[in-house]
VEXLO-755617 format. One line per 8 residues: number of its first residue (from 1); for each residue x, y, z of N, C-alpha, C, O. Coordinates in pm, 1 decimal. Example, Ala and Ser with C-alpha at 12.3 -4.5 7.8 and 13.67 -1.06 7.14 Angstrom:
// VEXLO-755617
1	1319.0:-569.0:780.0:1230.0:-450.0:780.0:1320.0:-330.0:780.0:1423.6:-331.9:846.5  1285.0:-225.0:708.0:1367.0:-106.0:714.0:1290.0:3.0:787.0:1340.9:113.8:803.9
***
This chain:
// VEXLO-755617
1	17148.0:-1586.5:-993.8:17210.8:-1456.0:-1020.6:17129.1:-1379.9:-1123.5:17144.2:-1401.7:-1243.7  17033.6:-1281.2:-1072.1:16922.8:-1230.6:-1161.7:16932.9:-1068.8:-1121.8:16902.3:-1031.8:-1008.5  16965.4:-1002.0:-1195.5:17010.2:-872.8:-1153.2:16833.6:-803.2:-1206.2:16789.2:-809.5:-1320.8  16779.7:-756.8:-1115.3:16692.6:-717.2:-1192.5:16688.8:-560.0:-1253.5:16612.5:-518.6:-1340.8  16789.2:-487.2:-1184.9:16812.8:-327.4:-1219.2:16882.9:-346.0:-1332.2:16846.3:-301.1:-1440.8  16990.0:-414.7:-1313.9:17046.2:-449.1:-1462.4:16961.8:-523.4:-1586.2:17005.8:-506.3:-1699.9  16845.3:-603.3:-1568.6:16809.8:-631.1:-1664.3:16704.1:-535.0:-1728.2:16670.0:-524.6:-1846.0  16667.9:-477.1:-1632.3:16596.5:-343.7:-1741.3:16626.6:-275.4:-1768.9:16543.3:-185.4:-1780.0
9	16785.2:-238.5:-1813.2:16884.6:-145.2:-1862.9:16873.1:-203.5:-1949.5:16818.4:-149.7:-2045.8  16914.9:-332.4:-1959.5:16936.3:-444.4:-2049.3:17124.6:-469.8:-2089.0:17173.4:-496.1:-2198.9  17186.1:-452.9:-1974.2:17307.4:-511.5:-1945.5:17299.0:-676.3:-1913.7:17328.5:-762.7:-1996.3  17260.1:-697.7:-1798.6:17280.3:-866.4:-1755.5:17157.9:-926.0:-1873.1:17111.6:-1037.4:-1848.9  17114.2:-862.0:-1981.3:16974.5:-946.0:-2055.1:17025.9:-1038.5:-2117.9:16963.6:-1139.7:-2149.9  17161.3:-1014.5:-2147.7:17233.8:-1163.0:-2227.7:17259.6:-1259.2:-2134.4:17258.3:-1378.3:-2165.4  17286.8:-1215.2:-2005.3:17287.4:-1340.7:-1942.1:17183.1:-1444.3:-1948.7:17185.1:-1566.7:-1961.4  17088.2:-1352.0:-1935.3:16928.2:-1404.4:-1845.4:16950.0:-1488.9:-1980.7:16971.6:-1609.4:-1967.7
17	16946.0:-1436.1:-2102.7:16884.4:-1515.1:-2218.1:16952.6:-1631.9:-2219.6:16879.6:-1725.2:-2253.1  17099.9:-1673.1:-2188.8:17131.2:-1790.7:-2242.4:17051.0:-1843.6:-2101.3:16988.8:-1944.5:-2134.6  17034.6:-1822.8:-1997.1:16984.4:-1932.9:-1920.9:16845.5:-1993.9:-1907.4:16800.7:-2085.3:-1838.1  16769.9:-1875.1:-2037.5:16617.5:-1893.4:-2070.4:16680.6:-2007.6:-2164.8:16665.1:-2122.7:-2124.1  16765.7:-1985.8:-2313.6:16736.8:-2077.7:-2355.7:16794.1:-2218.6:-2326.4:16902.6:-2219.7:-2268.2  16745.2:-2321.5:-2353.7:16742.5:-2464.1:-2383.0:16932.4:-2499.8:-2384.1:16998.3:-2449.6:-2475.2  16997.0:-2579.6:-2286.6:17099.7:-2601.9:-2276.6:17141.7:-2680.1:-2412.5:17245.9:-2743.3:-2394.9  17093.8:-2691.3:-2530.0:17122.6:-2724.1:-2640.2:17207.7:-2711.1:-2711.7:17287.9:-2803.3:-2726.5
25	17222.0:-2579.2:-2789.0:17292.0:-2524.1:-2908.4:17409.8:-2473.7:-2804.2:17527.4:-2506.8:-2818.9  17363.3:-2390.0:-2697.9:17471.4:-2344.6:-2601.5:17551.1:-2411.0:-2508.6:17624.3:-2348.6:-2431.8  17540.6:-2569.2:-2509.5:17587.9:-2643.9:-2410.0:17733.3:-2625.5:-2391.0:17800.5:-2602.6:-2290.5  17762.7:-2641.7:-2513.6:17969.6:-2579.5:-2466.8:18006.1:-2435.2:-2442.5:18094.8:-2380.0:-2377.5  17900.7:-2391.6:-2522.1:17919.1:-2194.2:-2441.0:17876.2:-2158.6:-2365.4:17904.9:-2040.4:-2346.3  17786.9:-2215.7:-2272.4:17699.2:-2182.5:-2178.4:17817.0:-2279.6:-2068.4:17793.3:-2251.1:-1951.0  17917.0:-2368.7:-2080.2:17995.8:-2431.5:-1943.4:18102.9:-2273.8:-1946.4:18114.2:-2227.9:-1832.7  18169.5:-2200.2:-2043.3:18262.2:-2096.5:-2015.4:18162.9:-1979.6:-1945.9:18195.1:-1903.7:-1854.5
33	18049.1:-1985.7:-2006.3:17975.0:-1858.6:-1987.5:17929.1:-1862.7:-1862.2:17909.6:-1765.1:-1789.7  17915.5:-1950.2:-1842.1:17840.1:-1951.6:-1720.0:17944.9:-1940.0:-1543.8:17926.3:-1898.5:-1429.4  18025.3:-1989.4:-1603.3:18149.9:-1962.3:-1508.6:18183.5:-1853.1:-1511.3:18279.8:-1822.4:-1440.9  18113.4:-1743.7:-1598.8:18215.6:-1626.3:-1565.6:18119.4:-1520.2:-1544.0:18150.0:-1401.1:-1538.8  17960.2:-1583.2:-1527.1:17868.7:-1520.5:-1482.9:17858.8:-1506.2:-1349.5:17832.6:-1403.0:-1287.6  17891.1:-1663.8:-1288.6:17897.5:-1720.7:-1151.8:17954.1:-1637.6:-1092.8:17914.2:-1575.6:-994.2  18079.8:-1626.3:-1163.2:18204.0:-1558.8:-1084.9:18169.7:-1394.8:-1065.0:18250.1:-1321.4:-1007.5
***
């Protein structure tokens, strides 16, 4: 799910970013976040 019109607005850029970074620091915010990106 990579919007690319939206990411050079820079609306979906927060998405993109948590899925650039490293499932690390975001591992418990990235399981809500990501479900509601999906969705």
């Amino acid at each position: 799910y990579y919007d690319i019109t939206d990411d050079s607005v820079g609306i979906h850029t927060g998405s993109n970013i948590w899925k650039s970074i490293p499932l690390t620091t975001t591992s418990t915010s990235t399981t809500t976040s990501t479900s509601t990106t999906t969705t």
